[in-house]
N, C-alpha and C positions, 0 to 999 in steps of 0.2 A: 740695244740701241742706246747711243748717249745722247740725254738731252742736249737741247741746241739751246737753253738757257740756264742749266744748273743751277739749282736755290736749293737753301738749308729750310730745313723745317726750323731749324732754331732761331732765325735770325728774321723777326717781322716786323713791320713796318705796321705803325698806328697812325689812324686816319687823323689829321688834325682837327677837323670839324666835330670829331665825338670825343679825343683824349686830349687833355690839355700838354704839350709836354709840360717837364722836372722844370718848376720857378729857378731862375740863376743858373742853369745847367748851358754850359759854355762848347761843352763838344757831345753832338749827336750826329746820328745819320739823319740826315734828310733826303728828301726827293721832292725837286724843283715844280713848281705847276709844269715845266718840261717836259716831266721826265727823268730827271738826271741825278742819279745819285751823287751825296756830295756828303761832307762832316763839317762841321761848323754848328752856328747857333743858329735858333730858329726863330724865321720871323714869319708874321702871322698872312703876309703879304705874296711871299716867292714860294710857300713850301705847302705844299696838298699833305705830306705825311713824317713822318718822325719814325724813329727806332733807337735803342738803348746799343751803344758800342760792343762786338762780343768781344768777350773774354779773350788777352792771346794768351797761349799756353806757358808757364814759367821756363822750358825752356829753349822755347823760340826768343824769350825775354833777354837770357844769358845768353846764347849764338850771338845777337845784334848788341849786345854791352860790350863782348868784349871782342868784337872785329877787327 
């Protein structure tokens, strides 16, 4: 049976109330007090959680450079 919500074990989300995010760090994932996931920078006001960007593969990288 396929989940009806699909998640990576790799890819988690840190509670802002106990991890501060990266000082100066300009693009994360966030999730909105919402809900909603979203990338941008984070403020201490709209976002319950944080997580570090995954890795994309180099060459998923080269496909999209030279399209």
């Amino acid at each position: 049976m396929v989940a009806k919500y699909p998640t990576a074990e790799s890819v988690t989300l840190l509670d802002a109330k106990l991890h501060n995010p990266p000082a100066g760090a300009k693009k994360l994932l966030l999730l909105t007090n919402y809900g909603i996931l979203t990338i941008g920078t984070f403020d201490p006001d709209s976002h319950a959680a944080w997580g570090y960007l995954p890795k994309i593969p180099q060459s998923v990288k080269d496909r999209l450079r030279y399209k």
